[in-house]
C-alpha positions as CSV (number, residue, x, y, z in Angstrom):
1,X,103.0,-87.4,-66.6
2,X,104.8,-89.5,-64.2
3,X,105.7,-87.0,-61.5
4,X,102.6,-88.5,-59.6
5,X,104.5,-91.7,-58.9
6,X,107.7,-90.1,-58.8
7,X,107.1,-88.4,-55.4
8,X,104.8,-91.4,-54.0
9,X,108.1,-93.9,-54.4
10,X,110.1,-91.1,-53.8
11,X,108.5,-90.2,-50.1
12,X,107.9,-94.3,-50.1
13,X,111.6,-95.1,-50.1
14,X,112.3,-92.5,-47.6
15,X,110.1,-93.4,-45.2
16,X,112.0,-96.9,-45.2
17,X,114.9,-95.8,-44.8
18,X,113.6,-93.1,-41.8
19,X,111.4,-95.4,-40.1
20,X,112.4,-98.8,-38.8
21,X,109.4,-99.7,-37.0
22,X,106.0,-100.6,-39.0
23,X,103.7,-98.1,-36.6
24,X,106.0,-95.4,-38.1
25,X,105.8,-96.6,-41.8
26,X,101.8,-96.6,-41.3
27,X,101.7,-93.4,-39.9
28,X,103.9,-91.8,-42.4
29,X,101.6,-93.7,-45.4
30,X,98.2,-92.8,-43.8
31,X,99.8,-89.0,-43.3
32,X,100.7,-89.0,-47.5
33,X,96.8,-90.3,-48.4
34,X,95.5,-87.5,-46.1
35,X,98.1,-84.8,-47.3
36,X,96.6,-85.7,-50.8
37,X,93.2,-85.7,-50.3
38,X,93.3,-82.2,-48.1
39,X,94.5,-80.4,-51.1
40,X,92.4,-81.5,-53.2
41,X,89.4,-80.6,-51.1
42,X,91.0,-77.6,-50.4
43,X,91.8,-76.9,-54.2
44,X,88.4,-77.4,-54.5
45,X,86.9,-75.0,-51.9
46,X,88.8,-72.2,-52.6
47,X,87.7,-72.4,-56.5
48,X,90.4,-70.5,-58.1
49,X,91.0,-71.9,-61.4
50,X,94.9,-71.7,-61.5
51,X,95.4,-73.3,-58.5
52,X,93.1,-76.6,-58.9
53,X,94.8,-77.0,-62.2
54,X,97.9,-76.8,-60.8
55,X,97.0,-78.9,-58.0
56,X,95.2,-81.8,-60.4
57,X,98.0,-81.7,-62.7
58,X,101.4,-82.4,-59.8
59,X,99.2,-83.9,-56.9
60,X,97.5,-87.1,-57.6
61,X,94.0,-87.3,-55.5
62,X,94.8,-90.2,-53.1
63,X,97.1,-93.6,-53.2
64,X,94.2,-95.6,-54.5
65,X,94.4,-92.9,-57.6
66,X,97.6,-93.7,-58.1
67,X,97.0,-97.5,-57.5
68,X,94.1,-97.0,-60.4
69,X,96.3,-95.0,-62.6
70,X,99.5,-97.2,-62.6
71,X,98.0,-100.6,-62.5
72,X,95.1,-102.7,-63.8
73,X,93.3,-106.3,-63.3
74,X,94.6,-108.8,-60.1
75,X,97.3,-106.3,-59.5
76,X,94.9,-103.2,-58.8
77,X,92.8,-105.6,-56.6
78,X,95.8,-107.0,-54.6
79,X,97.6,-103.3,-54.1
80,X,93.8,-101.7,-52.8
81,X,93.8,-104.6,-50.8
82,X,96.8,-103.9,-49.2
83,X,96.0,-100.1,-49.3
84,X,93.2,-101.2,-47.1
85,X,95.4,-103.5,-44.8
86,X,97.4,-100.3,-44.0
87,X,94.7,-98.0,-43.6
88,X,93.2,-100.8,-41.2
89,X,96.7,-101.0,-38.9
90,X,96.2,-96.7,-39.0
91,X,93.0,-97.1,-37.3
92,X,93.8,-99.7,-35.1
93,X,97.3,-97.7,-33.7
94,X,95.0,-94.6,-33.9
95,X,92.7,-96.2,-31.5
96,X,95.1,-97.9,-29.3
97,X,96.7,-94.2,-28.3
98,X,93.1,-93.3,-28.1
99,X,92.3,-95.9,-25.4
100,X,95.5,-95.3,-24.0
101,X,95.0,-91.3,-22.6
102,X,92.7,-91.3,-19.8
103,X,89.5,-89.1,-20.6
């Protein structure tokens, strides 16, 4: 089932065409992976049976899931790679509001 990538180019493309600066692209990115994840933890906490079937079967677990499902060889390494670059410009603008705010 392909709904998986369907709503991660989906959300992709809009975020594009929403956000014109790169701070705002990384933010809505890192915001997707942790949305994913979340449920999934979630899904698993709660431990009803219906619902982490349903949730395993429309929600993938994280970006690099679907990276790993969709792609193979150089290609996976080069798209985790740039999974990571993202994730890396998250912490960084993370941190730099962080330093910002005076404790």
């Amino acid at each position: 089932m392909y709904i998986d990538a369907v709503i991660i180019v989906a959300l992709v493309i809009f975020a594009l065409c929403w956000f014109r600066r790169f701070s705002k692209l990384v933010y809505a990115f890192a915001i997707i992976d942790i949305f994913l994840r979340l449920l999934h933890y979630v899904s698993k906490l709660l431990g009803i049976k219906a619902f982490i079937r349903w949730v395993n079967r429309y929600f993938p677990a994280s970006i690099p899931s679907i990276i790993a499902n969709y792609s193979g060889g150089i290609i996976y390494t080069i798209l985790i790679w740039v999974y990571v670059v993202i994730m890396a410009f998250f912490l960084f603008y993370t941190f730099r509001i962080f330093l910002k705010k005076k404790i």
